[in-house]
C-alpha positions as CSV (number, residue, x, y, z in Angstrom):
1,X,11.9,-7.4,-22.1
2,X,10.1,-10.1,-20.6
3,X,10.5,-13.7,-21.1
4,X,7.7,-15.7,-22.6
5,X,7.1,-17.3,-19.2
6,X,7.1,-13.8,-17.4
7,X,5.0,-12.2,-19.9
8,X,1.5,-10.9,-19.1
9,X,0.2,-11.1,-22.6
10,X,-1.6,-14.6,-22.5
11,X,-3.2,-13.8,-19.3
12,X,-4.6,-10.6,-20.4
13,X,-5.5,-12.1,-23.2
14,X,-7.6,-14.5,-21.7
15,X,-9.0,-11.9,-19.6
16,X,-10.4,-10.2,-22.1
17,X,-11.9,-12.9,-24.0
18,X,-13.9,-14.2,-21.4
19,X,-14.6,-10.3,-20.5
20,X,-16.5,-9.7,-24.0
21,X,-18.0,-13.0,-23.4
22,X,-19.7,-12.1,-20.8
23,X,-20.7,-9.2,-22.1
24,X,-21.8,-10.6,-25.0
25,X,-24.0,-13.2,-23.0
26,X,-25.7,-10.7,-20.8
27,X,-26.7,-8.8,-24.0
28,X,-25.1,-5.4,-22.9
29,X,-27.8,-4.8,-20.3
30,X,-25.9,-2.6,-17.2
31,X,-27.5,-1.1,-14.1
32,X,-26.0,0.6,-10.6
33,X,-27.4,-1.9,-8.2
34,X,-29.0,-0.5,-5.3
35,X,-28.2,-2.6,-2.5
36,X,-25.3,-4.8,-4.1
37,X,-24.9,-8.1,-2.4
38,X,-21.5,-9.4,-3.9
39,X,-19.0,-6.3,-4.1
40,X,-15.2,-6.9,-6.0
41,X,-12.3,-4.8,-5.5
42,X,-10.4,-5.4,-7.8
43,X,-6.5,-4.9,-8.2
44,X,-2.7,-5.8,-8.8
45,X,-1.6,-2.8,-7.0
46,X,1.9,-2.5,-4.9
47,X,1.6,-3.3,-0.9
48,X,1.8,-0.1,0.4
49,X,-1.1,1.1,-1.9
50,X,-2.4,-2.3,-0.7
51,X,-2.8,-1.0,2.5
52,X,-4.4,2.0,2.0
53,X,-7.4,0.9,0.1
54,X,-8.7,-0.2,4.1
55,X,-10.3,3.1,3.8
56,X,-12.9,1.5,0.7
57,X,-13.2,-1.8,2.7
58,X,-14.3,0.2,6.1
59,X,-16.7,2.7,4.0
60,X,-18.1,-0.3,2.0
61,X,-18.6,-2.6,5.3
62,X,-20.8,0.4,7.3
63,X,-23.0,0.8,4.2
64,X,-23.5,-2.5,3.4
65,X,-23.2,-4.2,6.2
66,X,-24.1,-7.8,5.0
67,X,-22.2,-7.9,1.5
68,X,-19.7,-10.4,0.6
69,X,-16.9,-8.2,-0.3
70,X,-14.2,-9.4,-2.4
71,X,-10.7,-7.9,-2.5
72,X,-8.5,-9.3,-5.8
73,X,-4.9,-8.8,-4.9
74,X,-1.3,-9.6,-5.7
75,X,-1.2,-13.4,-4.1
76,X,2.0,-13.2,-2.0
77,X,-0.1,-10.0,-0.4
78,X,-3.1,-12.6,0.9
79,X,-1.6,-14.0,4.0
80,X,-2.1,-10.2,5.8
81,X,-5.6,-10.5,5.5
82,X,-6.1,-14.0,6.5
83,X,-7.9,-12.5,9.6
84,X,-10.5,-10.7,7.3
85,X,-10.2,-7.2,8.2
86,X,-13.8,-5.5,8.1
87,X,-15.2,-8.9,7.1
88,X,-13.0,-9.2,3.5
89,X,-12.1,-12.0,1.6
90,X,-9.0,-11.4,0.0
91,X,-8.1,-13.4,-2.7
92,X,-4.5,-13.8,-4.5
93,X,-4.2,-13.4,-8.3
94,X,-1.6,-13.4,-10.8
95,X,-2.3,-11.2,-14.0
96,X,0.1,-13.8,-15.9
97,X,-2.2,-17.0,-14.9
98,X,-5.7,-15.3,-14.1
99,X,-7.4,-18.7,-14.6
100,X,-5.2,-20.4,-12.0
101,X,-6.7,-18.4,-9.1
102,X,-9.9,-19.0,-6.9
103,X,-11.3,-15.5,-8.3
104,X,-11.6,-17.1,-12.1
105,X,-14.2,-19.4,-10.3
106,X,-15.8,-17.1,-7.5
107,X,-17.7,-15.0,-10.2
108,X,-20.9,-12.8,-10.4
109,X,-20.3,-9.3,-8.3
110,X,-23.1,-6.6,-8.5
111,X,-20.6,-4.3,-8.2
112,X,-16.9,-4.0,-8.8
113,X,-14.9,-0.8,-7.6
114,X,-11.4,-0.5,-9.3
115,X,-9.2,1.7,-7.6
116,X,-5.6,2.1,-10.0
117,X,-4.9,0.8,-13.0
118,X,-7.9,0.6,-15.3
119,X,-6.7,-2.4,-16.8
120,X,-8.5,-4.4,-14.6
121,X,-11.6,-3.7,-15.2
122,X,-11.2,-5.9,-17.8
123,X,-10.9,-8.5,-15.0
124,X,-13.9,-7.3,-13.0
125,X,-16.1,-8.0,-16.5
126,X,-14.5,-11.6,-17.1
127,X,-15.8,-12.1,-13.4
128,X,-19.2,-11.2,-14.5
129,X,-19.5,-7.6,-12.4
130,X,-22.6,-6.0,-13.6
131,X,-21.3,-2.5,-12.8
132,X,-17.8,-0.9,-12.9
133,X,-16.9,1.8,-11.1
134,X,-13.1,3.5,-11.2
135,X,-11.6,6.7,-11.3
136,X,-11.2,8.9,-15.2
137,X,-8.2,9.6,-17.2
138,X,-6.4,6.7,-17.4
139,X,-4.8,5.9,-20.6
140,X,-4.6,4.4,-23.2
141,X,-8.7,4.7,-23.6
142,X,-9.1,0.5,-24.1
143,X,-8.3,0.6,-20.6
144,X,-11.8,2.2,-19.2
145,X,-13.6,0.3,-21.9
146,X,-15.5,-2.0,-19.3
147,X,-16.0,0.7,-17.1
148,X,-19.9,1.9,-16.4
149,X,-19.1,5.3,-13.9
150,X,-16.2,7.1,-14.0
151,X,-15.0,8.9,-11.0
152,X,-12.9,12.2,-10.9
153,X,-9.9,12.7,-8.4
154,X,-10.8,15.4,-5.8
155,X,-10.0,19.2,-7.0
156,X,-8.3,19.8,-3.8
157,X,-5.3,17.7,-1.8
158,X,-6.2,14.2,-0.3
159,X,-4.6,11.2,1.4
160,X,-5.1,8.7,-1.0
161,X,-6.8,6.3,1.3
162,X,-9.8,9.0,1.5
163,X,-9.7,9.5,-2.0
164,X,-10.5,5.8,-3.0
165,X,-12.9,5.2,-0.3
166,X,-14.6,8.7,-2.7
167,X,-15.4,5.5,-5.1
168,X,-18.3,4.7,-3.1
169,X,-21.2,7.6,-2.1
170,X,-21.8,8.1,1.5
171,X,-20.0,9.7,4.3
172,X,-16.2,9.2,5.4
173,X,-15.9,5.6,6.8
174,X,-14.9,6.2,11.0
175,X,-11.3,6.3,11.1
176,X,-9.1,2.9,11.5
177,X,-8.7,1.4,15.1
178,X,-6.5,-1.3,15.0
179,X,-8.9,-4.2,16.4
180,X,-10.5,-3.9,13.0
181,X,-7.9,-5.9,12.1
182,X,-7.2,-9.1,13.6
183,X,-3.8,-10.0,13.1
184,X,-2.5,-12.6,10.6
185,X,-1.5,-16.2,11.6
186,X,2.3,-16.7,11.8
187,X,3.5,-18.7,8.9
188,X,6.5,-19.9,11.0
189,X,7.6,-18.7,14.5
190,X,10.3,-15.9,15.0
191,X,12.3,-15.1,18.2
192,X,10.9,-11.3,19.1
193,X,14.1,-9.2,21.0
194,X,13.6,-8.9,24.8
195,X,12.8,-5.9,26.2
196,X,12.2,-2.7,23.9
197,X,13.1,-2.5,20.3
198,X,12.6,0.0,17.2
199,X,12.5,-1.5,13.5
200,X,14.8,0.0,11.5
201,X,13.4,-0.1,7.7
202,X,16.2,0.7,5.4
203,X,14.9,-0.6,2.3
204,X,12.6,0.9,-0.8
205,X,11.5,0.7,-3.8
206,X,14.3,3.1,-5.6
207,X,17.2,4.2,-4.2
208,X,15.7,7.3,-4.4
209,X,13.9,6.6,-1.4
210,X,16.8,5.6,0.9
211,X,17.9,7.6,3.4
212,X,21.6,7.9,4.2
213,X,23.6,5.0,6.0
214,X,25.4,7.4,8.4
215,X,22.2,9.1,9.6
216,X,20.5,5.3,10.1
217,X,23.6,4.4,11.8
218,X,23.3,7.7,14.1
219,X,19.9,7.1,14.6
220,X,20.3,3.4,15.8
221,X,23.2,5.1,18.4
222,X,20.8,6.8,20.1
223,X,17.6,4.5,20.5
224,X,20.8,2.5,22.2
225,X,21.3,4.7,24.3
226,X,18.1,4.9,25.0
227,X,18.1,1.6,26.0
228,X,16.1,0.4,22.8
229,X,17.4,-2.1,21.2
230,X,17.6,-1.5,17.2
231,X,16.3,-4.0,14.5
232,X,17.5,-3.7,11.2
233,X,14.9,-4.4,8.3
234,X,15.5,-4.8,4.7
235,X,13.6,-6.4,1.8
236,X,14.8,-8.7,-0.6
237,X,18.3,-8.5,-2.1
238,X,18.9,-5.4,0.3
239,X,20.9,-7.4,3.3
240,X,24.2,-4.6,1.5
241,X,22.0,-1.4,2.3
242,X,22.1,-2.8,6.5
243,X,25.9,-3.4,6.1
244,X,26.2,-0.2,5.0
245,X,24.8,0.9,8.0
246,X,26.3,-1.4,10.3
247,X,29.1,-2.5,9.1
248,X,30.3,-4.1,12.6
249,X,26.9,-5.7,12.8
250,X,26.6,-4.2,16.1
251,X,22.6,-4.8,15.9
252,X,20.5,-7.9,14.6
253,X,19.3,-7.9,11.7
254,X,16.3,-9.6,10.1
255,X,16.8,-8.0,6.6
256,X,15.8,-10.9,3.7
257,X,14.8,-13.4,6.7
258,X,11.1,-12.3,7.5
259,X,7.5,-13.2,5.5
260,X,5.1,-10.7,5.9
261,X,3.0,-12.4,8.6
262,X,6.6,-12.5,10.8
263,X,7.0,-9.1,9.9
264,X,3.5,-8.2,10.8
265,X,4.1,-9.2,14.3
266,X,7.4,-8.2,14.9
267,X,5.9,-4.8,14.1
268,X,3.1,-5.2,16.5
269,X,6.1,-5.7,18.8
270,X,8.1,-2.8,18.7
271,X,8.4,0.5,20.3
272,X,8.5,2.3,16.9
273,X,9.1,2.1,13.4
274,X,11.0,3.9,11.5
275,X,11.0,3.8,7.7
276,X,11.0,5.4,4.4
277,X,7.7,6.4,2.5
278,X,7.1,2.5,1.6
279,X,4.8,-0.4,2.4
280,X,6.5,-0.8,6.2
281,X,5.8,2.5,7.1
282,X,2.2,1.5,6.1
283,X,2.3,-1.6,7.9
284,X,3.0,-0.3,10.5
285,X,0.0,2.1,10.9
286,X,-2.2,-0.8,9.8
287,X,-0.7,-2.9,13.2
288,X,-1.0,0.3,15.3
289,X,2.6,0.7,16.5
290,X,4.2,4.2,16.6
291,X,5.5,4.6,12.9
292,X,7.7,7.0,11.5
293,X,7.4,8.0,8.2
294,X,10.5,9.7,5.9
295,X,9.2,11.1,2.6
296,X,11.7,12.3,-0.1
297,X,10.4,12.3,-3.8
298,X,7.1,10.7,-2.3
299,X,4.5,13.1,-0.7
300,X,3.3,13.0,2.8
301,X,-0.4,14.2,1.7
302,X,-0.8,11.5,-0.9
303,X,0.3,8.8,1.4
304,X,0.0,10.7,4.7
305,X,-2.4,10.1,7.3
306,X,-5.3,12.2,5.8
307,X,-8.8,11.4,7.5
308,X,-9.1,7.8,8.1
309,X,-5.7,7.4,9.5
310,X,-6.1,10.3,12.2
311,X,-5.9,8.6,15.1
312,X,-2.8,6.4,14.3
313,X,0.7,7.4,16.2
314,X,2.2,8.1,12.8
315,X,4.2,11.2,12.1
316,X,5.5,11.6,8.2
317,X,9.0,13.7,8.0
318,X,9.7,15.9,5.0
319,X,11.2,18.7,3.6
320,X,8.1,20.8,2.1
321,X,7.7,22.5,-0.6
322,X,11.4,20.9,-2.0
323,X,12.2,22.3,-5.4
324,X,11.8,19.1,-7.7
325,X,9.3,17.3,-6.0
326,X,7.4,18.7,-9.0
327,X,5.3,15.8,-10.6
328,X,1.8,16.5,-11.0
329,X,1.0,12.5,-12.1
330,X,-0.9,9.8,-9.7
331,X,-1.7,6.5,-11.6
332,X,-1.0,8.1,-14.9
333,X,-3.6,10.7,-14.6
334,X,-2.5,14.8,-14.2
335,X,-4.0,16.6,-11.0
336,X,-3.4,19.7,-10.5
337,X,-2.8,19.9,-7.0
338,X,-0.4,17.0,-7.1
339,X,3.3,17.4,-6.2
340,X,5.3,14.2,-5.9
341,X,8.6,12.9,-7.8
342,X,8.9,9.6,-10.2
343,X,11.9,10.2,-11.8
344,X,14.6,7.7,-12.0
345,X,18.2,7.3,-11.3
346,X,19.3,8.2,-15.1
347,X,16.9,11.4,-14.4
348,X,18.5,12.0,-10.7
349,X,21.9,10.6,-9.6
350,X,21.1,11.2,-5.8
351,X,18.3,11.9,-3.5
352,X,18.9,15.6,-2.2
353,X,15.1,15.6,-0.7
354,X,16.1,12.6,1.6
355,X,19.5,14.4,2.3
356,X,17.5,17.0,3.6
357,X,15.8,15.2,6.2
358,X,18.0,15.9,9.2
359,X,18.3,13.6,12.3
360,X,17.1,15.5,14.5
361,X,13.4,16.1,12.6
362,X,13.7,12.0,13.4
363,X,14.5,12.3,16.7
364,X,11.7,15.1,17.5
365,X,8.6,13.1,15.4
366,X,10.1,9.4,17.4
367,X,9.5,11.9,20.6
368,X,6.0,13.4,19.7
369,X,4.9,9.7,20.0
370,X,6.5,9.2,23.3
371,X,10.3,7.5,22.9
372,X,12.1,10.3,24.3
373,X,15.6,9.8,22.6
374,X,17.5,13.0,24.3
């Protein structure tokens, strides 16, 4: 339970009140602009999600070229973007203290596009958007209260970046080229390896995402052998899951040490990234560098390359079809198509989909995008 300084309720709260204010003070009166000048995407969703909603940004930039488009996200997410990508300004927010960002005073969008959790469209009405646009079924129904056009999910499988940029009519955006994207300023200067190197993302967001320490650890042997110099990568409080791997330290290590501009570039450095299905493996693609991909519950259509990351040098690995990857949800809403796995560690004690990713799948997708490892 959370404490009464970590809760969300006051900032919600507040939210909403000045979201029926404004309601009430416009009189009710909604209309689909035509030609909106001020767009608002509006979020709190996890980085690698982040990531994928370039896709919206690139579709919204070729059809309206001259709008001031607004991306809400998680603050600590805002540096990335400090080079405005397509032309966005990103702004950082905190759903606990809403009033305490720039966006509570950057106010009046024509259009707002929320692309998860329905809850913030509450957020996009408190910022005076005079039409909401977000995808159906989410629950419970006060959610989608704010919302003016609802959106179904595609009948059919998707990436999930083409399925957001779906939120907006018109063609598929061109697909990503990484000079969209200028890259971030360094927050503080790093020492970058000499010669070639391959980031080695152990970390994730469950352990039932991780692959095994032996198979890193075999993996790292050979890009040594190789002559590429291993990096270990870890987020925070995961420095145990790259002693597991290398318990004699025989590699460095940046694993709790990087911000995500330094990580940024020491991507845009590397010969290849390898990492399970989390937000590094989608940094990676952002930056451009060779990226490896290892899906286990996840799945490698939802997150996978689909049509606006086709020309990236990205390869996802999986097992597929694997027996309990069996979930049919994506941001609480039931698709039919949709096979993926959320359970938890009381619900599975051990990852047999990311046992079944052999090394040599690894080796074979690092060599389809030119590191030859044998």
């Amino acid at each position: 339970m959370p404490t009464a300084t970590g809760s969300r309720f006051p900032g919600r709260a507040r939210v909403v009140a000045r979201a029926l204010w404004s309601r009430a003070r416009n009189g009710g009166r909604r209309s689909r602009p035509l030609d909106p000048e001020r767009i608002l995407i509006a979020h709190h969703l996890l980085l690698g999600d982040t990531l994928m909603l370039t896709a919206l940004i690139a579709k919204l930039r070729e059809r309206h070229p001259e709008a001031d488009i607004v991306m809400a996200l998680p603050e600590s997410y805002a540096p990335l973007y400090s080079g405005a990508p397509y032309g966005v300004r990103a702004i950082g927010w905190d759903p606990r203290a809403p009033a305490a960002s720039a966006l509570w005073r950057d106010k009046g969008f024509d259009l707002a596009l929320v692309p998860g959790d329905n809850r913030v469209s509450w957020l996009a009405l408190a910022l005076d958007a005079r039409w909401i646009v977000a995808f159906a079924g989410d629950s419970p129904i006060p959610k989608n209260w704010p919302v003016d056009e609802s959106w179904r999910y595609p009948d059919r499988p998707a990436a999930w970046s083409d399925m957001v940029a779906g939120l907006v009519e018109g063609p598929a955006p061109a697909s990503y080229v990484p000079s969209q994207w200028t890259a971030p300023r360094l927050d503080a200067p790093i020492a970058f390896p000499k010669g070639g190197y391959a980031v080695l993302h152990v970390g994730a967001s469950t352990p039932l995402k991780r692959w095994a320490p032996a198979r890193w650890a075999a993996l790292a042997a050979k890009l040594a052998d190789a002559g590429i110099e291993p990096v270990w990568s870890a987020g925070p409080g995961e420095k145990s899951l790259v002693r597991a791997c290398d318990p004699d330290t025989r590699h460095r290590s940046v694993a709790e040490v990087l911000s995500l501009t330094q990580l940024w570039h020491l991507l845009a450095g590397a010969s290849i990234v390898v990492s399970p299905d989390t937000a590094v493996a989608h940094l990676g693609r952002v930056v451009g560098t060779p990226t490896v991909a290892l899906f286990g519950p996840g799945s490698a259509t939802i997150s996978g390359a689909g049509a606006f990351w086709r020309e990236a040098p990205y390869r996802a690995v999986t097992v597929d079809p694997f027996p309990c990857r069996d979930q049919r949800v994506l941001f609480r809403r039931e698709i039919a198509w949709v096979r993926r796995c959320g359970r938890t560690l009381e619900q599975c004690a051990h990852p047999r989909c990311m046992d079944a990713i052999e090394i040599d799948a690894v080796v074979v997708a690092i060599g389809s995008l030119g590191l030859n490892l044998s």
